[in-house]
PAVEX-833059 format. One record per residue (C-alpha): x, y, z negated. Coordinates in steps of 0.25 Angstrom, whole numbers, plus 5000, padded with zeros to 4 digits. Example, Ala and Ser with C-alpha at 12.3 -4.5 7.8 and 13.67 -1.06 7.14 Angstrom:
2
<<5049 4982 4969>>
<<5055 4996 4971>>
//
This chain:
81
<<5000 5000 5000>>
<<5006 5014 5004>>
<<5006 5026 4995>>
<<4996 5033 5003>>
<<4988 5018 5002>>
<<4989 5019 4986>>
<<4986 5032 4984>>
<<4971 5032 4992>>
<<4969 5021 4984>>
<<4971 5029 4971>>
<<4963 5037 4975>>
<<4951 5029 4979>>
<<4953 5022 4965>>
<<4951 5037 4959>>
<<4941 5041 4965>>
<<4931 5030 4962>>
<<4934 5032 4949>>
<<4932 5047 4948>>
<<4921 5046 4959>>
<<4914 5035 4960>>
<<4916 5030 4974>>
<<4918 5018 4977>>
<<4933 5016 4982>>
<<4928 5007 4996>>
<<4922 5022 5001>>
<<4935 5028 4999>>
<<4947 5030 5008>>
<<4958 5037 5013>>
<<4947 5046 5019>>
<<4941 5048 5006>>
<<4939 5065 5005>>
<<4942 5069 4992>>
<<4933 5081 4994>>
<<4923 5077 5005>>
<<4921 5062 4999>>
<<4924 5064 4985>>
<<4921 5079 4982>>
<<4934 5080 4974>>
<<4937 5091 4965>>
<<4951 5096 4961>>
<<4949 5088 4948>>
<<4946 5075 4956>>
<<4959 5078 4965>>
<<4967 5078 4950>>
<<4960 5064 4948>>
<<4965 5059 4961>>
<<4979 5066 4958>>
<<4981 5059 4946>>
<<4978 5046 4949>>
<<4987 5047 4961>>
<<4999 5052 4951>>
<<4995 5042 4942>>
<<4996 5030 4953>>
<<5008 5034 4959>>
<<5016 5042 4949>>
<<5017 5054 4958>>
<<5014 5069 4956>>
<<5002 5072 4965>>
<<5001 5086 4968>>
<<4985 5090 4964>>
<<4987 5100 4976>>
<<4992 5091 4987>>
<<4981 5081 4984>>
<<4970 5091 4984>>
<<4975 5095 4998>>
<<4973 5080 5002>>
<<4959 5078 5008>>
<<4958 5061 5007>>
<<4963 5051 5000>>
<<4973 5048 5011>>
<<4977 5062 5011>>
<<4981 5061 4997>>
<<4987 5048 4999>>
<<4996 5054 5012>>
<<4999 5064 5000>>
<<5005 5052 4990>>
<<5012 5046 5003>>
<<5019 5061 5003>>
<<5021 5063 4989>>
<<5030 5049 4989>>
<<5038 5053 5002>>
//
């Protein structure tokens, strides 16, 4: 499993605990603002459990910029090059 892999799937594992969602509906095409309605608090969440997985600062700003899940996980991809 990539990096880029690992990190989506933190972040489905995240969001159907903070949301609700059923982790089959999720995707790397998952919007964290058009499908999960995220607030700058819930992009914390996701920040966290990211740092918490991979023992990596994650900067809340460049993951806010990121608009899905495989956009964040491009960002993990780049935070370990």
């Amino acid at each position: 499993m990539t990096i880029r892999e690992e990190a989506i799937q933190v972040l489905i594992e995240k969001a159907v605990k903070v949301f609700g969602v059923k982790a089959e509906d999720l995707s790397e095409n998952t919007s964290f603002k058009d499908d999960l309605a995220c607030k700058s608090s819930n992009i914390v969440q996701f920040s966290a459990a990211l740092e918490d997985h991979f023992d990596i600062e994650v900067p809340y700003m460049e993951l806010a910029r990121r608009k899905t899940f495989g956009e964040a996980g491009d960002l993990m991809e780049e935070l370990f090059a």
